[in-house]
ChimeraX commands (.cxc) that place a marker at each C-alpha (Angstrom):
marker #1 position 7.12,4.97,-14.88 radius 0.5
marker #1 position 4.12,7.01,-14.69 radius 0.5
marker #1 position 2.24,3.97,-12.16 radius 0.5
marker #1 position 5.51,3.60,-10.22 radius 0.5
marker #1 position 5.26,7.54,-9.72 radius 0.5
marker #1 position 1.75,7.62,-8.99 radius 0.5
marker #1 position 2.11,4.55,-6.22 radius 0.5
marker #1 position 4.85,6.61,-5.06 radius 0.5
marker #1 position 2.72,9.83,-4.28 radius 0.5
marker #1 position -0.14,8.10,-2.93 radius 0.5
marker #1 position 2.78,5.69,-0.67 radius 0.5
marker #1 position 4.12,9.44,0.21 radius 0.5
marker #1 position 0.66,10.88,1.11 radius 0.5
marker #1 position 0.20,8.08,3.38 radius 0.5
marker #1 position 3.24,8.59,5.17 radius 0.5
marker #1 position 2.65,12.48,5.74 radius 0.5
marker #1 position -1.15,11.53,7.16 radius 0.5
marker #1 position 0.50,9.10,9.63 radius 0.5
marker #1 position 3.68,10.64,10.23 radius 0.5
marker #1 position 2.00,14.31,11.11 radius 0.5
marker #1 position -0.91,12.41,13.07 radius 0.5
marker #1 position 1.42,10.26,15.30 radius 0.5
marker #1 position 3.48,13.34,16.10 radius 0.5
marker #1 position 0.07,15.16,17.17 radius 0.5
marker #1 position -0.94,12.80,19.23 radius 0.5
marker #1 position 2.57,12.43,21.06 radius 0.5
marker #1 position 2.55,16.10,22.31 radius 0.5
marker #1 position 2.50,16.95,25.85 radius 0.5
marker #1 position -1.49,17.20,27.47 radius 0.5
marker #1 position -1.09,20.86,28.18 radius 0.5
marker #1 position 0.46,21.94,24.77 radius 0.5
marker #1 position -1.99,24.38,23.37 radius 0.5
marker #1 position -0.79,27.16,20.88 radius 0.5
marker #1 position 2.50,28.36,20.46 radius 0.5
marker #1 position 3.66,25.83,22.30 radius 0.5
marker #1 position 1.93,22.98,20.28 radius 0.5
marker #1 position 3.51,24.64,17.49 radius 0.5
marker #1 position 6.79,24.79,18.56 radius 0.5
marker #1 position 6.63,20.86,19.44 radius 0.5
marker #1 position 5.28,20.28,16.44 radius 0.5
marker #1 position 8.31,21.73,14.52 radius 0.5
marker #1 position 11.12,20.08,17.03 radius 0.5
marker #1 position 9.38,16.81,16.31 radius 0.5
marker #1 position 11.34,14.91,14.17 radius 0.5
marker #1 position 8.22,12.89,12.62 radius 0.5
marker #1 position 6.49,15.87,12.06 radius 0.5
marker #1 position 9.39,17.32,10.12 radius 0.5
marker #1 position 9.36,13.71,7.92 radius 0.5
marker #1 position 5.59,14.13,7.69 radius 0.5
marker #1 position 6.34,17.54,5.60 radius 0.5
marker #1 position 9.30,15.87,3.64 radius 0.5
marker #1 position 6.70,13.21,2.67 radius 0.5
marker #1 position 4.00,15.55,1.89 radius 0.5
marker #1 position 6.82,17.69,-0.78 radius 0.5
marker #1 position 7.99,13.87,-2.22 radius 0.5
marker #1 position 4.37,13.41,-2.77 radius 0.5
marker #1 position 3.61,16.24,-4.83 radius 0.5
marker #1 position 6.93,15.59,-6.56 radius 0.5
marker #1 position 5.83,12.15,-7.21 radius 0.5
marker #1 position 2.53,13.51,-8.55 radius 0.5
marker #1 position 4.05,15.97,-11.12 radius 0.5
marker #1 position 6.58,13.29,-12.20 radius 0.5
marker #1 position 3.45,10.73,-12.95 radius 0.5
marker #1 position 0.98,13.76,-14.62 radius 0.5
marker #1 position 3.78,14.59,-17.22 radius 0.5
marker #1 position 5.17,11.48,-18.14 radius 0.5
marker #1 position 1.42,10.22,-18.33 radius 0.5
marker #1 position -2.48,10.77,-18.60 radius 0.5
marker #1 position -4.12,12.34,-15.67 radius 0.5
marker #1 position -6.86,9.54,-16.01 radius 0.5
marker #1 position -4.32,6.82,-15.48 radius 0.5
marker #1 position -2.32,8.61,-12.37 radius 0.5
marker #1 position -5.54,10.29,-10.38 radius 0.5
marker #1 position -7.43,7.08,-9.91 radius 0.5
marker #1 position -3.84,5.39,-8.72 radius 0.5
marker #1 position -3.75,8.01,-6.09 radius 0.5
marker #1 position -6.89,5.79,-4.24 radius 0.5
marker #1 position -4.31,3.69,-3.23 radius 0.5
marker #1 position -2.59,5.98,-0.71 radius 0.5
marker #1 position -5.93,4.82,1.41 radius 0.5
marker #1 position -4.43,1.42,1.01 radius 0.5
marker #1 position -1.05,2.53,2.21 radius 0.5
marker #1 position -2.55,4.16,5.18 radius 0.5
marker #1 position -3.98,0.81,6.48 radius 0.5
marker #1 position -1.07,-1.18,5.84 radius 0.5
marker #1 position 0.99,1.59,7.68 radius 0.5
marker #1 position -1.92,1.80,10.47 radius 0.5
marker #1 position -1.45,-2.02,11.20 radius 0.5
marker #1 position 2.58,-2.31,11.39 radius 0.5
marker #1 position 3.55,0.74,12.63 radius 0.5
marker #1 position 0.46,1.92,14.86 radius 0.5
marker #1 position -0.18,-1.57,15.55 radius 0.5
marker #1 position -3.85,-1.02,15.17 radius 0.5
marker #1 position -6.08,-3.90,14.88 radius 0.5
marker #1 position -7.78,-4.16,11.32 radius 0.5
marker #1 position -10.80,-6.00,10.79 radius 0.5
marker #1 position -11.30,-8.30,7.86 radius 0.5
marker #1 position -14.51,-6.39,6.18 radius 0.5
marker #1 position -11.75,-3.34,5.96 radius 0.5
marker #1 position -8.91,-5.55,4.22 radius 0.5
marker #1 position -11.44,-7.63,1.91 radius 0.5
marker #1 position -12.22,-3.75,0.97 radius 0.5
marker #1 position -8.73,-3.10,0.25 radius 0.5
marker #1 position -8.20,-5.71,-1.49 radius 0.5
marker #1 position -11.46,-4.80,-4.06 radius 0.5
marker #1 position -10.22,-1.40,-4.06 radius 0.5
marker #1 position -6.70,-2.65,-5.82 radius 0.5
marker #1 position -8.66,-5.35,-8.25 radius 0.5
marker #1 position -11.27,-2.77,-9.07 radius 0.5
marker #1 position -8.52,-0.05,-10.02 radius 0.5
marker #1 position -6.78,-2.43,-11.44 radius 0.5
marker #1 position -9.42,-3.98,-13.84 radius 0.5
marker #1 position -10.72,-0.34,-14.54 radius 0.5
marker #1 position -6.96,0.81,-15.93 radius 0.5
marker #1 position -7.12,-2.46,-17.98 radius 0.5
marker #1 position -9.97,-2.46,-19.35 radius 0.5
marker #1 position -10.62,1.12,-20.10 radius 0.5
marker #1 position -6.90,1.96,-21.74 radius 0.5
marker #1 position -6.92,5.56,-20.58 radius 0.5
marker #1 position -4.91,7.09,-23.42 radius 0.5
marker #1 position -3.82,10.07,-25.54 radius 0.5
marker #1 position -3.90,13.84,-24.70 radius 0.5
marker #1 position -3.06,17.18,-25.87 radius 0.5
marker #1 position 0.58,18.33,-24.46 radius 0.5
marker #1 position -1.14,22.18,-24.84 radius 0.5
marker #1 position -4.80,22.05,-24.68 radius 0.5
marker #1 position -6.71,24.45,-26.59 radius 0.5
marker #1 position -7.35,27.82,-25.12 radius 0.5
marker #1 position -11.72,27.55,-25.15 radius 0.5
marker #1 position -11.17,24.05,-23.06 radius 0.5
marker #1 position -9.18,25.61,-20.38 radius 0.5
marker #1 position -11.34,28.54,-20.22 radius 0.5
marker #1 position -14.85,26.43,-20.09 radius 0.5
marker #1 position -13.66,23.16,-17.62 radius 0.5
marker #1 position -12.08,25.86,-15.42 radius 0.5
marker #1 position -15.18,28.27,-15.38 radius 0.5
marker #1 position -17.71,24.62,-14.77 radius 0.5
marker #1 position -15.52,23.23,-12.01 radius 0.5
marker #1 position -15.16,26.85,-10.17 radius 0.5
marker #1 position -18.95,27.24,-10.69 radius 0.5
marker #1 position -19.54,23.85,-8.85 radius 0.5
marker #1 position -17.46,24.18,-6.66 radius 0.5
marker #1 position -18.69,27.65,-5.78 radius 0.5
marker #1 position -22.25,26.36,-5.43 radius 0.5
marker #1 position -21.85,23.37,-3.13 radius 0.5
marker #1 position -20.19,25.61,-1.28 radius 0.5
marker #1 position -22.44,27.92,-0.92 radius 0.5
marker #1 position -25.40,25.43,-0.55 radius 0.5
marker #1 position -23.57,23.75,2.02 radius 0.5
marker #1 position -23.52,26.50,4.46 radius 0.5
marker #1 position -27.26,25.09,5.79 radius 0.5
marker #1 position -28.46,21.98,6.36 radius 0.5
marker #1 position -26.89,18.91,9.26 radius 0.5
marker #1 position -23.44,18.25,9.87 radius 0.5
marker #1 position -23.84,15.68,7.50 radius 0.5
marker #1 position -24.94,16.74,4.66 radius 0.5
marker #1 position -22.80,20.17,5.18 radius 0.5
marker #1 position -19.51,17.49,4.89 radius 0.5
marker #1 position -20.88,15.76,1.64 radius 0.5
marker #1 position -21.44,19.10,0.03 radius 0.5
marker #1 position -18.14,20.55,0.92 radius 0.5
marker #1 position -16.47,17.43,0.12 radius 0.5
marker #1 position -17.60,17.25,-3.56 radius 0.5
marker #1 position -16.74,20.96,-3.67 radius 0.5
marker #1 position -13.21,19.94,-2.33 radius 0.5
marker #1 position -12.75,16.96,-4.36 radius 0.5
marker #1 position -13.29,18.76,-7.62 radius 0.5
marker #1 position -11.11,21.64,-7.02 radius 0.5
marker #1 position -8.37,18.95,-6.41 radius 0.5
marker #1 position -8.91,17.40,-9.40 radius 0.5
marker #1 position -8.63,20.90,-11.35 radius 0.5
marker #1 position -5.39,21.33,-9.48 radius 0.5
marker #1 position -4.31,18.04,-10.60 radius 0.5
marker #1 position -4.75,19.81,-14.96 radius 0.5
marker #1 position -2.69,22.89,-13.35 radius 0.5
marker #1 position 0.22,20.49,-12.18 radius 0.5
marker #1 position 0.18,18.46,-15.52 radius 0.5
marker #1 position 0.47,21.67,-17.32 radius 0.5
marker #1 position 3.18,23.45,-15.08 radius 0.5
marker #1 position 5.52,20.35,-15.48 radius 0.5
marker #1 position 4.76,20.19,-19.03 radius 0.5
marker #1 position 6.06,23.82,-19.14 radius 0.5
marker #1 position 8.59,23.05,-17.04 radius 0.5
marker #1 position 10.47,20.52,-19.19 radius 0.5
marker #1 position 9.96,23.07,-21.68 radius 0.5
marker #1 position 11.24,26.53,-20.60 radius 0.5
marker #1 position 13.23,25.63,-17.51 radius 0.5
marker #1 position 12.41,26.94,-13.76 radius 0.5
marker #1 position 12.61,30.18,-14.93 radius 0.5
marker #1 position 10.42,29.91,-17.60 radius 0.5
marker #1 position 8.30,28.31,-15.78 radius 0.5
marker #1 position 7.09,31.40,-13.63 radius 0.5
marker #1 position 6.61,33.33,-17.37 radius 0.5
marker #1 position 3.78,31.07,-17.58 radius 0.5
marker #1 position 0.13,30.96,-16.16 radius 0.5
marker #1 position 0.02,27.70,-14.72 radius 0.5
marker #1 position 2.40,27.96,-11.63 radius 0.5
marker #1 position 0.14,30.70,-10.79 radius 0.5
marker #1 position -3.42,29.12,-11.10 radius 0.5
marker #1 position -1.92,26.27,-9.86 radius 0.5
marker #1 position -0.90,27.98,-6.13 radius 0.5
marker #1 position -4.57,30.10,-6.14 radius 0.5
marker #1 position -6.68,26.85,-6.81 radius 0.5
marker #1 position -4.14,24.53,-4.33 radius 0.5
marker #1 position -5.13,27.52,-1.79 radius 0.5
marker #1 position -8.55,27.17,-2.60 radius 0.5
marker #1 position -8.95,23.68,-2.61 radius 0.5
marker #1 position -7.23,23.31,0.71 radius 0.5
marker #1 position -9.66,25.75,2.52 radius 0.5
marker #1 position -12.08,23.92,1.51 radius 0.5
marker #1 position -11.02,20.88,3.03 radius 0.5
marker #1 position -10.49,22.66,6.29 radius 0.5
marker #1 position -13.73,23.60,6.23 radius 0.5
marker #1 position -14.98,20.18,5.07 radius 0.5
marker #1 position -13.03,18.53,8.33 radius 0.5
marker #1 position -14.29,21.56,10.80 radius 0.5
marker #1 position -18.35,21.18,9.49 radius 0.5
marker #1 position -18.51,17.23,9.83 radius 0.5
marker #1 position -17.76,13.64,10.13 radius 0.5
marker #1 position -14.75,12.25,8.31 radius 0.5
marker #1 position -16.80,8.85,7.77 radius 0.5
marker #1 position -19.13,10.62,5.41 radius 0.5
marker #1 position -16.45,13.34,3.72 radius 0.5
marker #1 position -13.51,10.77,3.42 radius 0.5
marker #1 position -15.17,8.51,1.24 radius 0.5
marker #1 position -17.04,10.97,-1.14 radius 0.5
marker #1 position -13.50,13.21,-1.67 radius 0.5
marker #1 position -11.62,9.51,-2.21 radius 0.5
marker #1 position -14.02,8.82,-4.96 radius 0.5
marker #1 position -15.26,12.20,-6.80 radius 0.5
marker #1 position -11.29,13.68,-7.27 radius 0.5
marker #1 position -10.74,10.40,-9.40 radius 0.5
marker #1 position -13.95,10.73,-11.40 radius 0.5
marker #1 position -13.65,14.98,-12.07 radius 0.5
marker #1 position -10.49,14.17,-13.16 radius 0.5
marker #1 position -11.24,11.90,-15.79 radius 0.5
marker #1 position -13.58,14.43,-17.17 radius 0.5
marker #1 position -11.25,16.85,-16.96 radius 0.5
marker #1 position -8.74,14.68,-18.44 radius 0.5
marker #1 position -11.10,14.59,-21.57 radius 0.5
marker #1 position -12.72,17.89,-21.77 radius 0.5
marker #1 position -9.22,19.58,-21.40 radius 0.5
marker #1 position -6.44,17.30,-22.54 radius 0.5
marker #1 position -8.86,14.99,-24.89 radius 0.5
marker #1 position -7.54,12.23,-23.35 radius 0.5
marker #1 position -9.89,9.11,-24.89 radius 0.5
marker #1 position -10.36,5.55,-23.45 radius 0.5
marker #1 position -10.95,2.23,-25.14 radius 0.5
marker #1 position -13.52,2.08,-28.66 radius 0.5
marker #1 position -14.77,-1.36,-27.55 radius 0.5
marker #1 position -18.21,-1.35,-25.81 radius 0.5
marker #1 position -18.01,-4.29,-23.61 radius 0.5
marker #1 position -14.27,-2.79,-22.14 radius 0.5
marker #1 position -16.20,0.12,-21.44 radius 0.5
marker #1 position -18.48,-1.34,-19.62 radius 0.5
marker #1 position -16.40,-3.95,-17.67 radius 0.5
marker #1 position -14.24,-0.75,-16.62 radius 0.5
marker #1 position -17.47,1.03,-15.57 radius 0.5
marker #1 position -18.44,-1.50,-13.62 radius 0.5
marker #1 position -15.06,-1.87,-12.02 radius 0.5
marker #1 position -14.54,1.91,-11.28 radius 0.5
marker #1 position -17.94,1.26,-9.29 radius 0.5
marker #1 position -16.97,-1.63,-7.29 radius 0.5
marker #1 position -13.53,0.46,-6.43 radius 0.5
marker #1 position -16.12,3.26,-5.59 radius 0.5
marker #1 position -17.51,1.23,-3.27 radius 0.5
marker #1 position -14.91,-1.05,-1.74 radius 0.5
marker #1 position -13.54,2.77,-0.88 radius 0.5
marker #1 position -16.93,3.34,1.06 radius 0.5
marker #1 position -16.72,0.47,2.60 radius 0.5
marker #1 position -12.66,1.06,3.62 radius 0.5
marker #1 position -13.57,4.15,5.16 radius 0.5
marker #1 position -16.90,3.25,6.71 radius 0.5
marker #1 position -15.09,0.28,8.67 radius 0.5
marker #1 position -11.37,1.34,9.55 radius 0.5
marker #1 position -10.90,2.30,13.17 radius 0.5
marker #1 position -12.41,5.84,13.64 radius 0.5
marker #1 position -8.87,7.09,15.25 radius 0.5
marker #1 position -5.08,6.57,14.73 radius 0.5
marker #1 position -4.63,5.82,18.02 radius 0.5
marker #1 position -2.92,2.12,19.00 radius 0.5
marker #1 position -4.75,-0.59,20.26 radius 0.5
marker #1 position -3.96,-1.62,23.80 radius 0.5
marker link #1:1,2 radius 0.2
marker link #1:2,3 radius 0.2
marker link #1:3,4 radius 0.2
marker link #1:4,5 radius 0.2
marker link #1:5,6 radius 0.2
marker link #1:6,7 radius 0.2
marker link #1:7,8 radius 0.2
marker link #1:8,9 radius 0.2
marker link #1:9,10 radius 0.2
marker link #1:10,11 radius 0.2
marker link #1:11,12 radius 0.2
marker link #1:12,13 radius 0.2
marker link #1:13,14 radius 0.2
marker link #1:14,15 radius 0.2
marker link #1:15,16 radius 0.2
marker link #1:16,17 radius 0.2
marker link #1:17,18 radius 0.2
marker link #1:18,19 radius 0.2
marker link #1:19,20 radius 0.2
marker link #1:20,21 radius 0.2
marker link #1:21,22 radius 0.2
marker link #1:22,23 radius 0.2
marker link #1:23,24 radius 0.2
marker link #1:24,25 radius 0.2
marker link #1:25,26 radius 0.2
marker link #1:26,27 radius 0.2
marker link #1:27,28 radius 0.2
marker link #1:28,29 radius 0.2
marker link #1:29,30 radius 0.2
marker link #1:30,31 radius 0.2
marker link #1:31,32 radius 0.2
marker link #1:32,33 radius 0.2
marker link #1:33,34 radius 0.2
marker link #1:34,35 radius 0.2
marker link #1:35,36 radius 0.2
marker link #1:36,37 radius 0.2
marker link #1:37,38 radius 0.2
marker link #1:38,39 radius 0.2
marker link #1:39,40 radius 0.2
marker link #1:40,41 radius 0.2
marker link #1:41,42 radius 0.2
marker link #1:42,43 radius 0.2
marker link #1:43,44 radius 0.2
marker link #1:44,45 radius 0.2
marker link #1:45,46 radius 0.2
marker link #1:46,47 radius 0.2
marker link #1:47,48 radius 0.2
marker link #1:48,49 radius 0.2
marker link #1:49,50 radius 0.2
marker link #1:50,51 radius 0.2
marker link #1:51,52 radius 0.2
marker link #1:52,53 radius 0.2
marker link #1:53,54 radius 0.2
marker link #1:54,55 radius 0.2
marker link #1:55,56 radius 0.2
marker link #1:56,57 radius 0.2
marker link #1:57,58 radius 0.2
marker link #1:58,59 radius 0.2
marker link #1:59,60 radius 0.2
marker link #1:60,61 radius 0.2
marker link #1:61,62 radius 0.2
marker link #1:62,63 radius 0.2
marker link #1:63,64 radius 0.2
marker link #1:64,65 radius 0.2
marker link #1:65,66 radius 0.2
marker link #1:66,67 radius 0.2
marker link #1:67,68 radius 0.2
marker link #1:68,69 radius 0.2
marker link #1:69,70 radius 0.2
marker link #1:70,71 radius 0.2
marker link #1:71,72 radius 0.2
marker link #1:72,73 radius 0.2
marker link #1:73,74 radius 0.2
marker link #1:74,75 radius 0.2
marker link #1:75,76 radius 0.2
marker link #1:76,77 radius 0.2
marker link #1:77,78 radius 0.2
marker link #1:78,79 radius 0.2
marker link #1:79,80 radius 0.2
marker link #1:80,81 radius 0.2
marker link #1:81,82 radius 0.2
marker link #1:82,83 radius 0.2
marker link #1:83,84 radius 0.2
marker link #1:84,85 radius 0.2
marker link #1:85,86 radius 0.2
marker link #1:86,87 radius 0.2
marker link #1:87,88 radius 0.2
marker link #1:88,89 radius 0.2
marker link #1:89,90 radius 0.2
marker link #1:90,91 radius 0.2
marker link #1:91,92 radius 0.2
marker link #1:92,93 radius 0.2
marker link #1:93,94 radius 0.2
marker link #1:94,95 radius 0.2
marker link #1:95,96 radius 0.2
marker link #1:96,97 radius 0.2
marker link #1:97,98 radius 0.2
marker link #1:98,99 radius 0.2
marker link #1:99,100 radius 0.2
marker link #1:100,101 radius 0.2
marker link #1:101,102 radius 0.2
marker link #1:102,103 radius 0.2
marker link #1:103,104 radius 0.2
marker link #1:104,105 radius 0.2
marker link #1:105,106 radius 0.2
marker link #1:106,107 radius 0.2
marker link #1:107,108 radius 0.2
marker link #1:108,109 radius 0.2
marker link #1:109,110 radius 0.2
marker link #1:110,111 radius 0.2
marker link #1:111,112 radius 0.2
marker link #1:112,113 radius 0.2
marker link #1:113,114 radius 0.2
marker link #1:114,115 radius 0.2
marker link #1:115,116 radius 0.2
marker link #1:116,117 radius 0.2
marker link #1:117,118 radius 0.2
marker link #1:118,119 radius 0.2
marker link #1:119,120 radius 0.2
marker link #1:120,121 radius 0.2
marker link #1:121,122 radius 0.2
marker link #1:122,123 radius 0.2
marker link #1:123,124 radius 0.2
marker link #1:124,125 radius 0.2
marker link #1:125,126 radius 0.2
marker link #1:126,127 radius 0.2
marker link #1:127,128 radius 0.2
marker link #1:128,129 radius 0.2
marker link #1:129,130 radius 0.2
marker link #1:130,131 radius 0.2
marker link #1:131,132 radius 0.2
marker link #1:132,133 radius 0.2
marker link #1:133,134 radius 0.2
marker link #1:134,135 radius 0.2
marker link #1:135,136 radius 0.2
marker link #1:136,137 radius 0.2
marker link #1:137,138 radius 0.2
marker link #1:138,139 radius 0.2
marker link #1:139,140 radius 0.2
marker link #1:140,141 radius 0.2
marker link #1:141,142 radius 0.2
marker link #1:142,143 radius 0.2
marker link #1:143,144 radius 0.2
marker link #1:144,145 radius 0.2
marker link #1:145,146 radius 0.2
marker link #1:146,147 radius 0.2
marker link #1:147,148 radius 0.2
marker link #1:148,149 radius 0.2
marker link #1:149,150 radius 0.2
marker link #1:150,151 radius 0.2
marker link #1:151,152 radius 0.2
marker link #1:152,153 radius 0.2
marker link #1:153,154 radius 0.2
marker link #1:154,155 radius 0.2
marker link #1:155,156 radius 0.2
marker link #1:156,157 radius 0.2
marker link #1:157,158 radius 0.2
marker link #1:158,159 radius 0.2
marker link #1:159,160 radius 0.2
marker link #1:160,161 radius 0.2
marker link #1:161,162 radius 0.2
marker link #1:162,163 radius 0.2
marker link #1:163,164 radius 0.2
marker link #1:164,165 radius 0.2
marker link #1:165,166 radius 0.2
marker link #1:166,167 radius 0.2
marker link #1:167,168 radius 0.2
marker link #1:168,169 radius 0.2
marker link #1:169,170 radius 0.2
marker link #1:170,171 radius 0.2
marker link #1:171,172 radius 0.2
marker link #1:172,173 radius 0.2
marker link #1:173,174 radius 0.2
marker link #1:174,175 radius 0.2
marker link #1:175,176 radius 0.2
marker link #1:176,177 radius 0.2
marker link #1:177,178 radius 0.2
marker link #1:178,179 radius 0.2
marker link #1:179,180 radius 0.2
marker link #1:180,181 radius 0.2
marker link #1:181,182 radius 0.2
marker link #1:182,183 radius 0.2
marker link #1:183,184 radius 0.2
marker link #1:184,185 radius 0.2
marker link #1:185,186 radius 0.2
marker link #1:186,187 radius 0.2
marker link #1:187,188 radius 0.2
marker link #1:188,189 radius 0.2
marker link #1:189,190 radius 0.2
marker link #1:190,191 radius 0.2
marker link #1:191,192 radius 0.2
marker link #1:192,193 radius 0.2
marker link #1:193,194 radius 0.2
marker link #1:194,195 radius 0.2
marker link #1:195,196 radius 0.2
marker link #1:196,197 radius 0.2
marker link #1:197,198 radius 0.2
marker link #1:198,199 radius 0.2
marker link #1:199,200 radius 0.2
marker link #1:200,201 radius 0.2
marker link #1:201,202 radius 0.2
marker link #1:202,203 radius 0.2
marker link #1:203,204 radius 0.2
marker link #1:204,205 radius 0.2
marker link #1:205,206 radius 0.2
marker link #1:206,207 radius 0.2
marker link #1:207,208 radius 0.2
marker link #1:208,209 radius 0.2
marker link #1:209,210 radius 0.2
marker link #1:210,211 radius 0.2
marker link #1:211,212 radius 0.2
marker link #1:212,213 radius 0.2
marker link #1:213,214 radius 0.2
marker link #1:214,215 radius 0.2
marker link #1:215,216 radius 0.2
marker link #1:216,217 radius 0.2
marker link #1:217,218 radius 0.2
marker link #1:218,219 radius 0.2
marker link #1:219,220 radius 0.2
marker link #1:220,221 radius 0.2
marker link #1:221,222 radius 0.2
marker link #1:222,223 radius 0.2
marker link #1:223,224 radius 0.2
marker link #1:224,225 radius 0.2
marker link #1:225,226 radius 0.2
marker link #1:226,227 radius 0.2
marker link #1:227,228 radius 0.2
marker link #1:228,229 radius 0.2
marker link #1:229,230 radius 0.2
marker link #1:230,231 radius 0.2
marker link #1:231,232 radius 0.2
marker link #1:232,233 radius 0.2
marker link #1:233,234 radius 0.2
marker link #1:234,235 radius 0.2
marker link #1:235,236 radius 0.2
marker link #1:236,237 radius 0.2
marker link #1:237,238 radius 0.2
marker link #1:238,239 radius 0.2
marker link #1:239,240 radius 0.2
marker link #1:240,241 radius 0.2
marker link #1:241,242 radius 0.2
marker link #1:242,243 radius 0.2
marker link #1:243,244 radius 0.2
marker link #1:244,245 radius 0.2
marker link #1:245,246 radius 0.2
marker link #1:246,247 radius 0.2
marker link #1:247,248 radius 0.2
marker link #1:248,249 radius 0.2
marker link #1:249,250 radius 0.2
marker link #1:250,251 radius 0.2
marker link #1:251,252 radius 0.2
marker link #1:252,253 radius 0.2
marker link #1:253,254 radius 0.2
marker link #1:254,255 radius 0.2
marker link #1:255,256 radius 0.2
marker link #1:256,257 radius 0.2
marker link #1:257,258 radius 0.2
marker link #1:258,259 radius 0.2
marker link #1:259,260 radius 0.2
marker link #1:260,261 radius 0.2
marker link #1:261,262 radius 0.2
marker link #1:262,263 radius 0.2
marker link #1:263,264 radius 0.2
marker link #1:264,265 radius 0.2
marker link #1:265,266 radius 0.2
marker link #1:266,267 radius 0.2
marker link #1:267,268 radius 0.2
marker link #1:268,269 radius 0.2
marker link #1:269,270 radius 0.2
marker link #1:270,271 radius 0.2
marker link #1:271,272 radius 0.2
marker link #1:272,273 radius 0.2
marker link #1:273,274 radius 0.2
marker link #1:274,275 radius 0.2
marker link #1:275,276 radius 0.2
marker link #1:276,277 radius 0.2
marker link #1:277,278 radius 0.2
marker link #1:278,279 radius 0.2
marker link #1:279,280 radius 0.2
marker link #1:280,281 radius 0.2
marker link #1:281,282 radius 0.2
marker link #1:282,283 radius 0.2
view
């Protein structure tokens, strides 16, 4: 269950990028403010685009506590997947064939790299010294880019701020884990007696002003790809330094699933490099 809920998130994350997008674009020329706003909330995709976006974090918890958070981050890639396939039915965009050779190397390479690798094992509570160092490193980076990315071009301003972003998502991702663990546990209510729920909302807060600033600063082609492909990979060492989750003894696994992370890696570059530059439909 734990792929089915993970496909499931990253099918629902899709759907709230192209839902919320489409319902954007619709709005009337002059609709500026409130009154965007209040279109925007009589819309009825917009409205689905939010339902999507709560099914997807649903999805996500459901896949983080019924499995690794090295198996189910990396299966969130494929929402970029979803996007295009939604993009070409339902936008009616044309595609080109570089973009859906790179889908289809961004499935094989996940794919081969969960296969290969055998992401495995885990602490249900992780000890207290692991929590306390992985969440003092990622802050710390993610402070730094941060604050390094504040000079420099447009470009490398977005590349900065999206490593920052992608690894506070991936630390959000441990918070998650650990709130649903605690949530089969104690119940709702003892849920809140807990200090997950609560690092959990600062660092989603966090995280997501970061990616506002990421998307104000610079280009999507150059943040897109490097938040895609650095959330999976903090994760996994998250996944180990906190949960001491472990992967496959054999050497020559390891490597094949190295090597196939890095073609994923790069099939999403390649994706996101290529796909139209807009959601709007092709005439």
């Amino acid at each position: 269950m734990t792929v089915a809920f993970a496909l499931l998130a990253a099918l629902s994350n899709a759907v709230n990028v192209i839902t919320q997008h489409a319902a954007s674009v619709r709005a009337p020329g002059r609709s500026s403010g409130w009154r965007f706003v209040a279109y925007l909330a009589r819309n009825p995709l917009w409205l689905v685009g939010w339902i999507a976006l709560a099914a997807a974090f649903v999805f996500q918890a459901l896949a983080l506590n019924s499995g690794p958070l090295s198996v189910v981050q990396p299966l969130l890639v494929t929402e970029l997947v979803f996007a295009l396939v939604l993009r070409r039915f339902w936008i009616h965009q044309s595609i080109r064939a570089v973009t859906w050779w790179a889908a289809v190397a961004t499935c094989a390479g996940l794919a081969l790299f969960l296969a290969t690798s055998e992401p495995q094992g885990g602490r249900a509570i992780p000890a207290s010294h692991a929590w306390l160092s992985a969440s003092a490193a990622t802050i710390g980076a993610a402070a730094l880019l941060t604050l390094v990315s504040m000079r420099g071009t447009p470009q490398r301003r977005a590349a900065l701020l999206a490593c920052a972003t992608a690894i506070m998502w991936a630390l959000v991702a441990t918070f998650i884990k650990t709130m649903t663990d605690n949530l089969s546990q104690f119940g709702i209510g003892g849920m809140f007696l807990h200090w997950p729920v609560y690092a959990l909302a600062a660092s989603a807060i966090a995280a997501e002003i970061l990616q506002q600033a990421m998307l104000h600063v610079g280009p999507l082609s150059v943040s897109q790809p490097i938040l895609v492909i650095v959330d999976p990979l903090m994760s996994i060492v998250l996944s180990v330094w906190i949960f001491e989750e472990y992967f496959t003894e054999s050497a020559p696994r390891l490597v094949l699933g190295s090597a196939s992370f890095i073609t994923m890696s790069a099939a999403v570059a390649v994706l996101t490099r290529t796909a139209p530059a807009t959601m709007s439909a092709n005439r």
